[in-house]
C-alpha positions, 0 to 999 in steps of 0.5 A, a space after each residue: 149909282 146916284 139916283 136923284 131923288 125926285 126920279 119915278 121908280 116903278 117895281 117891275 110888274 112881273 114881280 111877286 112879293 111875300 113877306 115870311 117871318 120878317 123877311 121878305 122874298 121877291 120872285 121875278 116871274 120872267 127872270 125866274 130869280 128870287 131875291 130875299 130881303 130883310 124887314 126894311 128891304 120888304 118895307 121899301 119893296 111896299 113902299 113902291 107901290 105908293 111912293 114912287 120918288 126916292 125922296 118920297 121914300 126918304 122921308 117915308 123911312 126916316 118918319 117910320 124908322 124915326 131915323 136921321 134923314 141922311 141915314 135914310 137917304 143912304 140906306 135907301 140909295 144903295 138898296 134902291 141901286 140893288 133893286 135896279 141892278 137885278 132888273 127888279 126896278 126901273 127908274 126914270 
């Protein structure tokens, strides 16, 4: 899946999220799922919250991670892409 980089992504409301050593559980309350991610997955799930285009978030990794934009960009695609397929996020 190719999200464009200026589309509005949007947590599912009916989601919590807790940060446990380092590594981040999200439970869908309508769903009754948990999805697990490591640090960077929790760092985007928070991310969301504030910036709320992949673009946005593109540069907000590659400045935090202090990593090439294009490593970010790819990174953040493919988890980005997760998050939709298990109905986690929305995008539009």
């Amino acid at each position: 899946m190719t999200i464009s980089a200026g589309r509005i992504l949007r947590r599912q409301e009916s989601v919590e999220s807790a940060e446990m050593d380092g590594e981040w559980v999200l439970l869908d309350l309508d769903s009754h799922s948990i999805t697990k991610v490591n640090e960077m997955g929790g760092y985007i799930w928070e991310q969301l919250e504030h910036h709320n285009t992949l673009g946005q978030l593109i540069d907000r990794i590659a400045s935090e991670y202090d990593v090439d934009r294009e490593v970010a960009r790819r990174d953040a695609e493919v988890f980005i892409a997760e998050l939709i397929r298990v109905g986690l996020v929305t995008h539009g």
